[in-house]
C-alpha positions as CSV (number, residue, x, y, z in Angstrom):
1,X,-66.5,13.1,-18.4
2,X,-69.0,11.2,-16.5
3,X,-66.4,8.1,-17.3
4,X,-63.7,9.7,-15.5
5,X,-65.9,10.7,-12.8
6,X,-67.0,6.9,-12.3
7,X,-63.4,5.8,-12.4
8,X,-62.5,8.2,-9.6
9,X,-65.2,7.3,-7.5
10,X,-64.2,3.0,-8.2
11,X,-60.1,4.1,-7.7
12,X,-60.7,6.3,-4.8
13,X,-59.7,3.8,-1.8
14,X,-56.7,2.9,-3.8
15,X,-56.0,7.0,-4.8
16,X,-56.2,8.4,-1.1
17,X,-54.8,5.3,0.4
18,X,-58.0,5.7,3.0
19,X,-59.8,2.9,4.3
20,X,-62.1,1.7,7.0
21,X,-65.1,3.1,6.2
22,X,-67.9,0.6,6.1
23,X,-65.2,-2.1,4.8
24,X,-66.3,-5.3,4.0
25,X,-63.8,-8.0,5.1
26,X,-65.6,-11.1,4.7
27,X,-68.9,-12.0,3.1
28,X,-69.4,-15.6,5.1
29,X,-69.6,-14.8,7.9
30,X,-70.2,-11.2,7.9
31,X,-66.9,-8.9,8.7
32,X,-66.8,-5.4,8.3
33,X,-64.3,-2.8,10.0
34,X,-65.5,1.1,10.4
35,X,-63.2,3.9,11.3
36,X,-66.1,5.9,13.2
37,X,-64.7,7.1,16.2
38,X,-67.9,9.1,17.9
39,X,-71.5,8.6,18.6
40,X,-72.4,9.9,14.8
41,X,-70.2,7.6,13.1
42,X,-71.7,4.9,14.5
43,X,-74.9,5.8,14.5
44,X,-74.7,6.1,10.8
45,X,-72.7,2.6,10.7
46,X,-75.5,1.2,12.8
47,X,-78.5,2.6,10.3
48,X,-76.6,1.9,7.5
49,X,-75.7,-2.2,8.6
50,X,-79.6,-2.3,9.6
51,X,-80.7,-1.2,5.8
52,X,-78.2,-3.2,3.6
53,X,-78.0,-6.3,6.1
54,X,-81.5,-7.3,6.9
55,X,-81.0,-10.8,7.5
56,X,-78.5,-10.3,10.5
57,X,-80.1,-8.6,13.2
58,X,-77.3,-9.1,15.7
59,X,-73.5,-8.4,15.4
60,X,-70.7,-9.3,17.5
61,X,-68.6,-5.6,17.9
62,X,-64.9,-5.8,18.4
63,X,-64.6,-2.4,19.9
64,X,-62.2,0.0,21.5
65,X,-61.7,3.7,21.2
66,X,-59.6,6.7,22.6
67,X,-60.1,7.9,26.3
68,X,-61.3,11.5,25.4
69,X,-64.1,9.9,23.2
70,X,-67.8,9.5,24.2
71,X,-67.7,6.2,25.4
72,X,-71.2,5.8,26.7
73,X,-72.7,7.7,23.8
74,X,-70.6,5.3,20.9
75,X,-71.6,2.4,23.3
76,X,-75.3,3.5,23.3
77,X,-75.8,3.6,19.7
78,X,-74.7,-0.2,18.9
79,X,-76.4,-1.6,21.6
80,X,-79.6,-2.8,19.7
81,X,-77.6,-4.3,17.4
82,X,-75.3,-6.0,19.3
83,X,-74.8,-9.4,20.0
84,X,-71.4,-9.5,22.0
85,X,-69.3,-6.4,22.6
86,X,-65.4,-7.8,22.6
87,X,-63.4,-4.8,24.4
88,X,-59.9,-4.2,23.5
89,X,-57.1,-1.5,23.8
90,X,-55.5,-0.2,20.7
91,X,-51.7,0.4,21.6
92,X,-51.4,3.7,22.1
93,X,-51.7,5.9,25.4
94,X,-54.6,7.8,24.7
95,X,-56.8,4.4,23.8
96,X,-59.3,3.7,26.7
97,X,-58.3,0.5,29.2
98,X,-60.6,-2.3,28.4
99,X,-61.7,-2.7,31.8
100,X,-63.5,1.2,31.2
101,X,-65.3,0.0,28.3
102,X,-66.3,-3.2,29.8
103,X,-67.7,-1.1,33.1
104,X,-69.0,1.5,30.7
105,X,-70.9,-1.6,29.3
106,X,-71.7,-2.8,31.9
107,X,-73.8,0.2,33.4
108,X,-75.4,0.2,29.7
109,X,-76.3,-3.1,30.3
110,X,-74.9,-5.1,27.9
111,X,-75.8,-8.6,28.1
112,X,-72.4,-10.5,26.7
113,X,-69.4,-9.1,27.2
114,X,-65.8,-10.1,26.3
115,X,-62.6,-8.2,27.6
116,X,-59.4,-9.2,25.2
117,X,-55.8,-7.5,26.6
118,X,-54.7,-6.8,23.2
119,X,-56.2,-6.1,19.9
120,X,-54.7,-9.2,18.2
121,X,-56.5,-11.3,21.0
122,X,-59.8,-9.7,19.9
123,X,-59.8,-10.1,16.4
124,X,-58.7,-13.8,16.7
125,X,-61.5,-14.1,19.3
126,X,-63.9,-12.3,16.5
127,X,-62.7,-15.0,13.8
128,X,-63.0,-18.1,15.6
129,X,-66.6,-17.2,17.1
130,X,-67.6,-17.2,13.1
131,X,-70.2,-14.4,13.6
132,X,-70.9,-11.6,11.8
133,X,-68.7,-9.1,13.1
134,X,-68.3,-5.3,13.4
135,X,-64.7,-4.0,14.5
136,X,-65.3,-0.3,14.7
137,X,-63.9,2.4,17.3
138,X,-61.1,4.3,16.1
139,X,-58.9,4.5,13.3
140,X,-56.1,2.7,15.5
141,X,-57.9,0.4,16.7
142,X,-58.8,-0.1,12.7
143,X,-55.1,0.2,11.8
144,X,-54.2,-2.8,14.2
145,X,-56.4,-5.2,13.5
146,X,-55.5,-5.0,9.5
147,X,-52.2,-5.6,10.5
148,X,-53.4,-8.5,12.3
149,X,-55.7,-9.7,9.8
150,X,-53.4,-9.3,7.1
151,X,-51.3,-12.0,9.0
């Protein structure tokens, strides 16, 4: 029994088909995407990446979100950990313009702050800065990049 359980457990991901939470990417440097889409989520990204990741103490975030979401309160809770915050805007209508998060940010007072146009132009921006990176926000946002990283 306790085989079977262990078996689900290791096979889930590739059961449900779900992804994105707390995914490790790349080891060297660090990449990890998270599907949490509210101030919790990240929060519990944020305590989690400070307990199993104590030699990084800074992370850039590849971040964008939907409109109706709690920007300032998702925002708030990275913000210790956060090195650079690299806006973007999933494609979709309800995602939040990157110019918002960047002013949201701003007010917050974020100290490095990059605004991309598209997704794609984030996550290449991510990679070639070769930081350990955090692309969290929404599962589109999520579902995007993948489909650029995968190229």
């Amino acid at each position: 029994m306790n085989n079977s359980i262990e078996n689900g457990i290791r096979l889930a991901k590739e059961n449900t088909k779900l992804f994105g939470r707390i995914e490790i990417l790349r080891k060297e440097p660090a990449m990890i995407i998270d599907v949490s889409h509210n101030p919790a989520g990240l929060n519990a990204l944020t305590e989690t990446l400070k307990l199993h990741y104590l030699h990084i103490q800074k992370w850039n975030f590849v971040f964008g979100c939907m409109a109706d979401k709690d920007i300032a309160g998702m925002l708030r809770e990275i913000k210790e950990i956060c090195n650079e915050l690299i806006c973007c805007s999933p494609k979709i209508e309800r995602a939040a313009k990157t110019l918002v998060i960047n002013e949201i940010a701003l007010n917050l007072g974020f100290s490095y702050i990059k605004q991309c146009d598209t997704v794609k132009d984030a996550v290449e921006y991510a990679i070639k800065s070769d930081k350990p990176t955090i692309i969290a926000g929404s599962f589109y946002l999520i579902e995007e990049a993948m489909n650029c990283l995968k190229k």
